[in-house]
Steps between C-alpha positions, in 0.01 A plus 500: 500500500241728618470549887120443611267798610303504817199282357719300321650380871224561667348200236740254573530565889091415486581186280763369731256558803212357300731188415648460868162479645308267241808273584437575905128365457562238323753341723320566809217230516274484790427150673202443691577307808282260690635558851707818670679176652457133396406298768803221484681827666254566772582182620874599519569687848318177682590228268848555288772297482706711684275481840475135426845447525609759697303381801596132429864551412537662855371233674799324359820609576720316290235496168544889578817515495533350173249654348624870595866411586501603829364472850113589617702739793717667208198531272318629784811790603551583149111555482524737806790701300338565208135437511440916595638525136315245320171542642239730266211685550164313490265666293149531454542263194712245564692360795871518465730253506662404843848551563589084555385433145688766378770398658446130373493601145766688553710239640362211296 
């Protein structure tokens, strides 16, 4: 078997690229999107479940307690421990997520 030649590589090297980006175009599609964010998720921050219940749950001790298996003043201490590390940065874009419904999803 003969070993190829500069063009001869160079040939194939442009085929493989030629192939690899016909395949890269193909795949990538572009959708066209009606809103930068729906509005079902504007209403979030003011009107989610999480608020809903949050703010009810805690006007209930013992539905809180069942719901998040343990006590409003425990909830509250283990908020105060590690809230610094679950709150993010707002942004300019979006509002992050507070640190007591991280917390609840991470303890439901």
């Amino acid at each position: 078997m003969d070993t190829l030649d500069d063009v001869e590589v160079a040939c194939v090297v442009y085929a493989m690229y030629l192939r690899r980006t016909k395949k890269h175009k193909i795949n990538k599609k572009t959708t066209i999107r009606k809103h930068w964010v729906h509005p079902l998720n504007l209403k979030r921050p003011r009107e989610c479940q999480f608020q809903v219940n949050f703010l009810t749950l805690r006007s209930y001790p013992e539905e809180f307690f069942r719901y998040y298996r343990m006590s409003i003043h425990s909830f509250d201490e283990l908020i105060l421990l590690v809230g610094s590390k679950l709150q993010k940065e707002d942004t300019c874009l979006r509002l992050s997520i507070p640190p007591e419904e991280r917390l609840t999803v991470t303890l439901r």
